[in-house]
C-alpha positions in Angstrom: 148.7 74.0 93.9 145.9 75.8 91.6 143.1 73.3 93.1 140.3 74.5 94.8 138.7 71.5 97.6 134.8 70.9 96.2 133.5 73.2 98.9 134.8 76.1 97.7 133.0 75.8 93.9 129.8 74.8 96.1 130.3 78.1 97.8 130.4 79.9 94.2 127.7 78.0 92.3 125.2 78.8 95.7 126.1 82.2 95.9 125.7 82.4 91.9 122.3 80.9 92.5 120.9 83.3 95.2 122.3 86.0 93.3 120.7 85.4 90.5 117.1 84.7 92.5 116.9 87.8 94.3 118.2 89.7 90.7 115.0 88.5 88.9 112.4 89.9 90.5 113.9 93.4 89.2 113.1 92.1 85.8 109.9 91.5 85.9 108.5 95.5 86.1 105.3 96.7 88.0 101.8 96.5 87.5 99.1 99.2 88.5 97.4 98.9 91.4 94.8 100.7 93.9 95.2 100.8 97.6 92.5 100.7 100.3 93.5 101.8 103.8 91.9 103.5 106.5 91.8 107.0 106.9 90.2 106.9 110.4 92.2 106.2 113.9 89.8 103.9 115.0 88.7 102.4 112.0 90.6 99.2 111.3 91.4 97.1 107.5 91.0 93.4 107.7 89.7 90.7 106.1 86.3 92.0 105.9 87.6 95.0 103.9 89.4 92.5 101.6 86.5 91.1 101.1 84.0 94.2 100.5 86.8 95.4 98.0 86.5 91.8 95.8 83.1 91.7 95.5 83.2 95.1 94.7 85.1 94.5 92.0 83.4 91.3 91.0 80.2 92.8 90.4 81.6 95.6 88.3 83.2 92.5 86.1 86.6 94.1 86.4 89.6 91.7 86.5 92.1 91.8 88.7 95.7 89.9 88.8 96.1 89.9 92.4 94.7 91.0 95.6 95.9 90.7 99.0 95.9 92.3 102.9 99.4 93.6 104.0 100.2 96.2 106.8 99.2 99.3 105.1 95.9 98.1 103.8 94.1 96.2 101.0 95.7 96.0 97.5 94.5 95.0 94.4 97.1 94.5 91.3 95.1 95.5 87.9 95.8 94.9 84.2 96.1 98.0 82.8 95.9 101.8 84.1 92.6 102.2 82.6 91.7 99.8 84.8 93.3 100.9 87.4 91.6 104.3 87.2 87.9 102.4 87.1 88.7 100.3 90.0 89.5 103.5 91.9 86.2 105.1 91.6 84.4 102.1 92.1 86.0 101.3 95.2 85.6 105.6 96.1 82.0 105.4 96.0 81.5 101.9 97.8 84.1 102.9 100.6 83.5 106.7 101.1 79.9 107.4 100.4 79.8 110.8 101.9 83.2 112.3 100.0 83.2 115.4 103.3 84.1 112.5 105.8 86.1 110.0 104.2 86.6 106.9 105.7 89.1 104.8 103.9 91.7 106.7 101.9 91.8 105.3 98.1 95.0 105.9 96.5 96.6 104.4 93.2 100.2 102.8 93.7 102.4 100.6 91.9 102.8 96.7 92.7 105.9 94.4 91.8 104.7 91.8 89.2 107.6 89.2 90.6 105.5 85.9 90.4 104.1 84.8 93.7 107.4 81.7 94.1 110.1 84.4 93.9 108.1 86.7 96.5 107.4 83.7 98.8 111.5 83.7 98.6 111.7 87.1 100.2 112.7 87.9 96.7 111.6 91.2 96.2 113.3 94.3 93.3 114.8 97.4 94.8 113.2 100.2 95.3 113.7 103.5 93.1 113.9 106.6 93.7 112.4 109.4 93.0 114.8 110.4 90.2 114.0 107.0 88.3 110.2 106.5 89.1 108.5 109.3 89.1 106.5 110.6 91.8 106.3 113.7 94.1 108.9 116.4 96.0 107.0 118.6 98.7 109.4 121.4 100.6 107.1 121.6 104.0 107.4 124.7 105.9 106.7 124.0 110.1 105.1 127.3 112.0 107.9 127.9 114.7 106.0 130.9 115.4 102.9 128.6 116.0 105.0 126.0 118.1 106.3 128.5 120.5 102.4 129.6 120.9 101.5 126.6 121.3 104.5 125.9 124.3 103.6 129.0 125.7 100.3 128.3 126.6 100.8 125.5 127.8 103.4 127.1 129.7 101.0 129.5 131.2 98.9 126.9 132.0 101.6 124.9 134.0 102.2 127.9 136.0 98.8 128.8 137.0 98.4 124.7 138.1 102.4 125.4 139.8 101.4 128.8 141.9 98.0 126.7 143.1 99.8 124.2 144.7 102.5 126.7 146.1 99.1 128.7 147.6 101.2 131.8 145.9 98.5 133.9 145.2 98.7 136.2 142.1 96.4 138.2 139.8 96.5 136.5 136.7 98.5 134.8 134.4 98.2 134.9 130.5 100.7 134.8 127.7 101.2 138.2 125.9 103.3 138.3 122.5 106.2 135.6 123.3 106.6 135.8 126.7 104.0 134.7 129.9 103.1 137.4 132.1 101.9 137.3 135.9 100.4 140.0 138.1 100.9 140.0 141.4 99.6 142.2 144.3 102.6 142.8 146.4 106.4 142.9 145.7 106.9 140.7 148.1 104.6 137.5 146.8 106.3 138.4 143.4 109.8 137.8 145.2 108.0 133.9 147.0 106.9 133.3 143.3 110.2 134.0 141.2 111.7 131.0 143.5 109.4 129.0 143.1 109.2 129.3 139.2 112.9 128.9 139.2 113.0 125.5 141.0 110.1 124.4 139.0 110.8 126.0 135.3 114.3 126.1 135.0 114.2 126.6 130.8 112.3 130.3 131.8 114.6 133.7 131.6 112.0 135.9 134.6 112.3 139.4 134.6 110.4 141.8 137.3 108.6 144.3 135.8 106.2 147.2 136.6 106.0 149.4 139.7 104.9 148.8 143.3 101.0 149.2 142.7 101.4 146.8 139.8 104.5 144.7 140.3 104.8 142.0 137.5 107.0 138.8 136.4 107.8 138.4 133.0 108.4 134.9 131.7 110.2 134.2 128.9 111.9 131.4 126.9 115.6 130.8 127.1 118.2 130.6 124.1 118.4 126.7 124.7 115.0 126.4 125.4 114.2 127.9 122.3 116.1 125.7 120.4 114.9 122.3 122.4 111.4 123.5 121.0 112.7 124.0 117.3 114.1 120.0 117.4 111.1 118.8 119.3 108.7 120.1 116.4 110.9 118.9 113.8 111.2 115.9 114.9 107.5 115.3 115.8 106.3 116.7 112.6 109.0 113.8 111.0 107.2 111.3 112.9 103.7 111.8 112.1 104.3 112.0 108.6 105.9 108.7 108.1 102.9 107.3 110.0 100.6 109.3 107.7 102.5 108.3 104.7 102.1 104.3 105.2 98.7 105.2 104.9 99.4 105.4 100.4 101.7 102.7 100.8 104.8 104.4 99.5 107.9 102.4 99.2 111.1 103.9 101.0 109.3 107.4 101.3 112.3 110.3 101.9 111.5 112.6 105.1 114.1 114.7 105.9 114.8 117.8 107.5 116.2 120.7 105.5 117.5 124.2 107.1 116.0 124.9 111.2 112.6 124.8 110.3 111.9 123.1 106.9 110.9 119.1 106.1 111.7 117.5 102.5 109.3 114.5 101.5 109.8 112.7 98.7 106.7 109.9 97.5 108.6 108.1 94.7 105.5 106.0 92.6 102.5 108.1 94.2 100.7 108.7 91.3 97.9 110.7 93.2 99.2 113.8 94.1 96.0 115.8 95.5 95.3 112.5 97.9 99.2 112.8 99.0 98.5 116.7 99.6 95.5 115.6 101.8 97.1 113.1 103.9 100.5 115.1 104.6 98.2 118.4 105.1 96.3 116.7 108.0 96.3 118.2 111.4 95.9 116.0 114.5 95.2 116.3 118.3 94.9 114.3 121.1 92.3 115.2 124.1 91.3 113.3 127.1 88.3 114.0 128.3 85.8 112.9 131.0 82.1 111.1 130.0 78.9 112.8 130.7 77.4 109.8 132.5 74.4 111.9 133.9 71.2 109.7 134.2 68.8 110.1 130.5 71.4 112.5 129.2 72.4 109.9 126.2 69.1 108.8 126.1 68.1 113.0 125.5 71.6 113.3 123.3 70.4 110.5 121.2 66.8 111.9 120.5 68.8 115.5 119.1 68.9 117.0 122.9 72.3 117.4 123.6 73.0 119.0 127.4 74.6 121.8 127.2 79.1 121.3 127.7 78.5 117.9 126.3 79.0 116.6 122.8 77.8 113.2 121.6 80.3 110.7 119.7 80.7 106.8 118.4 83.2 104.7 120.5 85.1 101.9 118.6 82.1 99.0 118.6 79.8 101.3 117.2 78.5 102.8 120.7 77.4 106.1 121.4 78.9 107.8 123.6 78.4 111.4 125.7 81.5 113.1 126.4 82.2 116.3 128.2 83.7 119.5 126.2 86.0 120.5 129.0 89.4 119.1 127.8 91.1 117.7 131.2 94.6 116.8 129.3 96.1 117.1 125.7 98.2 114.7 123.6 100.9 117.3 124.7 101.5 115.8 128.2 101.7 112.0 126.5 105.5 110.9 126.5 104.9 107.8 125.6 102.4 105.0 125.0 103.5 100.9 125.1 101.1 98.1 124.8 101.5 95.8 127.9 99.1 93.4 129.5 97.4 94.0 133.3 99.4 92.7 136.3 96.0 91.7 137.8 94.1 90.4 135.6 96.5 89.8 132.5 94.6 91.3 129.9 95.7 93.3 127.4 96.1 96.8 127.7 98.3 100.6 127.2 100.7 101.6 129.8 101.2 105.1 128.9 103.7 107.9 130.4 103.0 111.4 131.4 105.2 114.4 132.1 105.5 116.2 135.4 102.8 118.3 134.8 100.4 115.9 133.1 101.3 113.6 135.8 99.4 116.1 138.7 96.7 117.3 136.4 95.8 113.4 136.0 96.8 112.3 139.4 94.1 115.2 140.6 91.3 114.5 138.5 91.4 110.7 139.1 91.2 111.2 142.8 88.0 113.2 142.2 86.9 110.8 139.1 86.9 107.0 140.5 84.3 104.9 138.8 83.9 106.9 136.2 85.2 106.7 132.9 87.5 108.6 131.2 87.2 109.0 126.9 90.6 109.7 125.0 89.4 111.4 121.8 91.7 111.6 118.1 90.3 114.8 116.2 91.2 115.4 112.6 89.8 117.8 110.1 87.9 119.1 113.1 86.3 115.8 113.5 86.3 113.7 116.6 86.3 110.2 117.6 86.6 108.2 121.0 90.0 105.9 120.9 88.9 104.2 124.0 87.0 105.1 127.4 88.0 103.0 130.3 86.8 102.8 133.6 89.0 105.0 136.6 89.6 102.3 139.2 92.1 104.4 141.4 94.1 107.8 142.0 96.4 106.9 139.6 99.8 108.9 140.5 103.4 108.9 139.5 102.5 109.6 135.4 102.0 106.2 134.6 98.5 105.5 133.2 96.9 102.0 132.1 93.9 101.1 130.1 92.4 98.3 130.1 88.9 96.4 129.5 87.3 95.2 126.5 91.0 95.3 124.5 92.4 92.4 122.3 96.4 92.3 122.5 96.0 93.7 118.5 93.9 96.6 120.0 96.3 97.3 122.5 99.3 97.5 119.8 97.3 99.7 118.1 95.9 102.1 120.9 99.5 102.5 121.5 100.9 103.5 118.2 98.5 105.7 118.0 98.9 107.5 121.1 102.8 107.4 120.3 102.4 109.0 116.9 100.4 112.1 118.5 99.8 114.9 116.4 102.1 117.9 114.4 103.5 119.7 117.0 103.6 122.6 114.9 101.5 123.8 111.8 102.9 122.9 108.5 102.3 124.7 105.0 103.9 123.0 101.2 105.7 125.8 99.9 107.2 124.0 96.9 106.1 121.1 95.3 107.1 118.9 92.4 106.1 116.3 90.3 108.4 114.1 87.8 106.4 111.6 85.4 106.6 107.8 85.2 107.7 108.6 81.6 110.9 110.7 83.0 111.7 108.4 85.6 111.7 105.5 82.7 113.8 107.5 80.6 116.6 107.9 83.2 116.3 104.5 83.8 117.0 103.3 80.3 119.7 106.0 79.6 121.3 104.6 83.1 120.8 101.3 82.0 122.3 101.9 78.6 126.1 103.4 79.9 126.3 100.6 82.5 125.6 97.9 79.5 127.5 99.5 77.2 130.6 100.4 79.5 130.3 96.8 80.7 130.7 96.0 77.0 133.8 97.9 76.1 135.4 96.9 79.5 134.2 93.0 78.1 135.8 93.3 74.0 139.0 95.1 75.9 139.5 92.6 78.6 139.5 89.9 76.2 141.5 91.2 73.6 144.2 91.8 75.4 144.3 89.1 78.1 142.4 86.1 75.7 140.9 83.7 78.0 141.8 85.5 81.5 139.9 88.4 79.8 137.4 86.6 79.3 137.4 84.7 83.0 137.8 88.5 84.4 134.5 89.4 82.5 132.6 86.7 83.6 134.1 87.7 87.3 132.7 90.9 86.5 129.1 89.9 85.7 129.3 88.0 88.4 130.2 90.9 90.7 126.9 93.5 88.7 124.8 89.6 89.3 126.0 90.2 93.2 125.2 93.7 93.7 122.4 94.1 92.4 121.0 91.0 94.1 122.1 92.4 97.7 120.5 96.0 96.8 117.4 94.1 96.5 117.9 91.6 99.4 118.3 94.9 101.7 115.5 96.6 100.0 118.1 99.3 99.2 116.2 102.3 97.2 118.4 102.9 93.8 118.7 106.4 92.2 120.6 107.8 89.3 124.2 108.8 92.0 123.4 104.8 92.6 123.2 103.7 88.8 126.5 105.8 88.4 128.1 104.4 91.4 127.6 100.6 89.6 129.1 102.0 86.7 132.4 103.1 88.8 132.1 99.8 90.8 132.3 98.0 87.4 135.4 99.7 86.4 136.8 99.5 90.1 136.3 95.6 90.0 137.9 94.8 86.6 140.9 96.8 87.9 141.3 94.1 90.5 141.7 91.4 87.8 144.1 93.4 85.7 146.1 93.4 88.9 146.2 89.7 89.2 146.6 89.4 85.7 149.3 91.7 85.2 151.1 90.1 88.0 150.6 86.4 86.9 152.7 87.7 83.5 155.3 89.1 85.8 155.7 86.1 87.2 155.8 84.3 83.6 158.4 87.0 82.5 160.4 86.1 85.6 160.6 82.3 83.9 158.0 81.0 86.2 156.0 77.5 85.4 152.9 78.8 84.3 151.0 76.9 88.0 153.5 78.6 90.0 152.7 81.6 88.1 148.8 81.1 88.4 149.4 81.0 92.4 152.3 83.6 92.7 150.0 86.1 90.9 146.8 86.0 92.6 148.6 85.8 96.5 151.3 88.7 95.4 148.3 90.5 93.7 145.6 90.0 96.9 147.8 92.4 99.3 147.7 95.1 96.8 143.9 94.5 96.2 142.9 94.9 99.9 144.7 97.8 100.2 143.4 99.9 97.2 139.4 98.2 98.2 139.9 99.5 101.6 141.3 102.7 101.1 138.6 103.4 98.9 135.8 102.0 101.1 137.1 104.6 103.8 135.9 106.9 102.2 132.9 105.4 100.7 132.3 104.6 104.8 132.5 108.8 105.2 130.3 109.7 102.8 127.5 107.0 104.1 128.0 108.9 107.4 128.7 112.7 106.8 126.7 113.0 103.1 122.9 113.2 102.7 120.1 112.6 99.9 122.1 111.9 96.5 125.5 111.5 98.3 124.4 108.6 100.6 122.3 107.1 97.8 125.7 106.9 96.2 127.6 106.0 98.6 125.7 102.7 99.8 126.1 101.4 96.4 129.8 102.1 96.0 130.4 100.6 99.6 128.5 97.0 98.4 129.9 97.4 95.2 133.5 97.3 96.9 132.9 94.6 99.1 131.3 92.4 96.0 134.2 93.1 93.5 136.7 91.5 96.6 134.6 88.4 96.2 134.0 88.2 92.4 137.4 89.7 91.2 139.7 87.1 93.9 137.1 83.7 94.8 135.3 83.9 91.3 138.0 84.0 88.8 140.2 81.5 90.9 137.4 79.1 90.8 137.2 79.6 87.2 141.3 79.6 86.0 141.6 76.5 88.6 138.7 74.6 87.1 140.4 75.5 83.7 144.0 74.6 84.6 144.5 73.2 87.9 144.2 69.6 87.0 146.7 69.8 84.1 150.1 68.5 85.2 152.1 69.2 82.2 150.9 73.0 81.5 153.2 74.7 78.9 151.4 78.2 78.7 148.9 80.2 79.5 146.2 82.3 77.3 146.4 85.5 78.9 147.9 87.5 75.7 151.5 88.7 74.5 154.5 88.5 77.3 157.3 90.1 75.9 160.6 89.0 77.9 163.7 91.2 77.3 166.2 89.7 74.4 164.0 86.8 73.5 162.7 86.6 69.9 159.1 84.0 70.8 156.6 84.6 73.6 156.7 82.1 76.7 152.9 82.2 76.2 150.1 82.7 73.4 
């Protein structure tokens, strides 16, 4: 009856086991570190920069406990923050000579000291927040004003290209204030115009304007339109930051968007606040250009002649290259950028996707352009550099644009991520900043850590009390339900914060209630003049109905506020959903395994430790 078959205490003792494997590596703390990654869209960290950053470090004679290549860069685990500090400006001045133009960024970060078995598990400790590490809050305010400019112009633009290819013939069209103006000679072109705007522009509100010697159409932005731009920038601005951010190697960065026209970041362990400033402050474009491929005019750039409406840059390799200044498209006209391989030829290389208007600027300048090559340019800080600068091979129509030639498939991927991420659609100033210390984070830690332990240990000294040795099953049910959860919010790489430390402290209290349930109903069942086996298994299948229906009441709305809350509230609410579905497994498969190994194989059971039953108008207990 109260036997378990030996699969089901395999079940336990794994699932005990991984618990406790992916718990440990939270344990163990973190170590200092220093991060090398590159600061430059064309400059890529490999091996080579793992081992520049060694020897480096070798021939300074400082020791290091670790140092790897990952995604985000080079990092090198150190001793001591001293250390740490040293290694940092040694690696500043080998890796960025010439501090005006960086090229690697050099930041200091935090590394798990798990030993290198547990991490080749996947066993990795969760993340913390903010709130319990320490690190940086920046409040970012995004330019609208600026974005609407910016959309504006490029508006004005569009129309100019639109009325060309109409043959509507107008005298001029610029943008005044917020809205795009155009002059026209006659009311009547005005009037062939308008319709063709409409057709063509349907997010434009036109207005006629002026007299008959100076008749006029008056572009402006609609409502919706206006509001399309505000969640375009947002989300744009959202997107480049996370890319920007992986470049200091922040764990479970927050980016979030706060009011119409505000972005939160939170950099929880980024001990280098001015290098975070730099990175997040950045501004970005995207240009394509054509190449100045006029006989001797690299040769003339290269001995300090430059021809005039050319500019000389480095292409990735090293090469020079000559490069027009007349900009023949803008990141702005990119949709999209996927890396892809030739259908002629196979080799790798970007298939990228243009708007309407992007599509007929390209599709014209192509035509005139074949067997030339085209350079597509990254500038930052002012500063330029060539991405790639294929060969045009065809009119290339329709907005879909390859590149290909001299690409590996990693070059592709990479080519195409950064065309994807683009640049901040709309200027962005940090109007509030905040720093907390490592030292406040690890006091919130210790003062969480201290009410979980010590409410663990008054629900422990109760529970077993007062239920004897089913207390003390129900607490060892209940460190087996902390062991669990906190080995999940690791295995998910869930980020903990102080809601979360107080949402394991109500998950505690929610799981013991489930054993005082079945407890309370296995002495019902004793009261009732039950055998003490018949009680064991009327009490825990009575008591499981009444369990699921509390645990999923409450995980409702532990579900609703996962969806509807935001920032503390979800951080609390992903801890109190696992912590629910964790207590179902420790309170109910964990203490049965533990009362059946106890007293399932006793035939001739006359009672049961689980503390006074008092039955009405009986002078001794039916069980001690």
């Amino acid at each position: 009856m109260n036997r378990y078959p030996l699969w089901k205490y395999i079940v336990v003792v794994v699932a005990l086991l991984i618990g406790f494997t992916y718990t440990l590596p939270n344990f163990f703390g973190e170590s200092p570190a220093v991060q090398v990654s590159s600061a430059k869209a064309t400059l890529k960290v490999d091996t080579g920069t793992l081992d520049r950053v060694e020897s480096t470090l070798k021939a300074a004679n400082v020791a290091t406990s670790g140092l790897f290549l990952d995604n985000t860069g080079v990092k090198v685990r150190l001793e001591d923050t001293d250390t740490q500090l040293k290694a940092r400006d040694l690696l500043e001045k080998q890796f960025n000579p010439d501090p005006a133009d960086p090229q690697y960024v050099v930041a200091l970060n935090l590394l798990s000291s798990s030993p290198r078995w547990l991490t080749s598990l996947g066993a990795l400790p969760m993340y913390l927040g903010l709130d319990l590490r320490g690190g940086v809050h920046f409040l970012l305010q995004v330019d609208m004003k600026g974005a609407m400019t910016k959309r504006l112009d490029s508006i004005a633009a569009d129309l100019r290209g639109l009325l060309r290819d109409k043959n509507v013939r107008h005298g001029g069209v610029g943008r005044e204030g917020e809205r795009v103006v155009v002059r026209f000679r006659d009311a009547e072109t005005r009037t062939r115009a308008r319709s063709v705007i409409e057709d063509s522009q349907p997010g434009l509100a036109l207005a006629d304007q002026g007299d008959a010697s100076d008749p006029r159409l008056v572009a402006t932005l609609k409502p919706a339109t206006l509001n399309e731009i505000q969640t375009s920038a947002i989300k744009q601005n959202m997107g480049t930051l996370n890319n920007r951010i992986n470049e200091l190697g922040v764990a479970e960065p927050v980016i979030a968007q706060q009011g119409a026209d505000r972005i939160v970041v939170q950099l929880p362990g980024v001990q280098d606040t001015a290098k975070a400033k730099d990175i997040l402050g950045r501004t970005a474009t995207l240009e394509i250009r054509m190449v100045d491929e006029t006989a001797g005019a690299l040769e003339a750039a290269l001995s300090g002649q430059i021809p005039f409406g050319s500019e000389l840059y480095v292409e990735r390799g090293g090469q020079p290259l000559l490069v027009r200044k007349q900009v023949v498209l803008t990141g702005d006209r990119l949709t999209d950028a996927q890396a892809g391989f030739d259908n002629q030829t196979q080799e790798p290389a970007v298939h990228l996707t243009l708007d309407a208007t992007g599509a007929r600027i390209f599709r014209d300048i192509t035509r005139e352009s074949v067997g030339k090559r085209m350079a597509i340019l990254l500038f930052e800080k002012g500063k330029g550099e060539v991405v790639t600068a294929p060969v045009i091979r065809s009119e290339i129509g329709g907005g879909r644009v390859q590149i290909s030639g001299r690409m590996s498939t990693v070059e592709a991927n990479d080519t195409a991520l950064l065309l994807r991420a683009g640049s901040l659609a709309a200027p962005m100033e940090i109007i509030e900043e905040r720093t907390i210390g490592p030292s406040l984070g690890a006091d919130n830690i210790s003062k969480g850590f201290h009410s979980t332990l010590w409410g663990f240990a008054g629900i422990a000294v109760f529970m077993s009390i007062y239920y004897v040795l089913f207390g003390f099953i129900s607490v060892v049910a209940l460190a087996s339900n902390l062991l669990f959860l906190v080995a999940l919010l690791s295995l998910l790489q869930a980020t903990l914060t102080l809601p979360g430390i107080a949402a394991i402290a109500l998950a505690l209290g929610m799981a013991i209630d489930s054993n005082v349930l079945i407890n309370e109903r296995i002495r019902e069942e004793l009261r009732a003049g039950s055998a003490p086996q018949a009680a064991i298994h009327a009490g825990y299948d009575r008591a499981f109905d009444t369990i699921i229906d509390s645990n999923v009441t409450t995980l409702i709305v532990g579900l609703m506020l996962l969806v509807f809350g935001s920032g503390p509230v979800r951080g609390f609410a992903v801890v109190h959903c696992l912590g629910i579905l964790t207590s179902l497994f420790s309170a109910v498969i964990v203490s049965r395994a533990l009362v059946n190994l106890i007293y399932g194989r006793r035939r001739k059971l006359e009672s049961l430790a689980i503390g006074q039953i008092w039955k009405p108008g009986a002078s001794v207990p039916a069980s001690k």
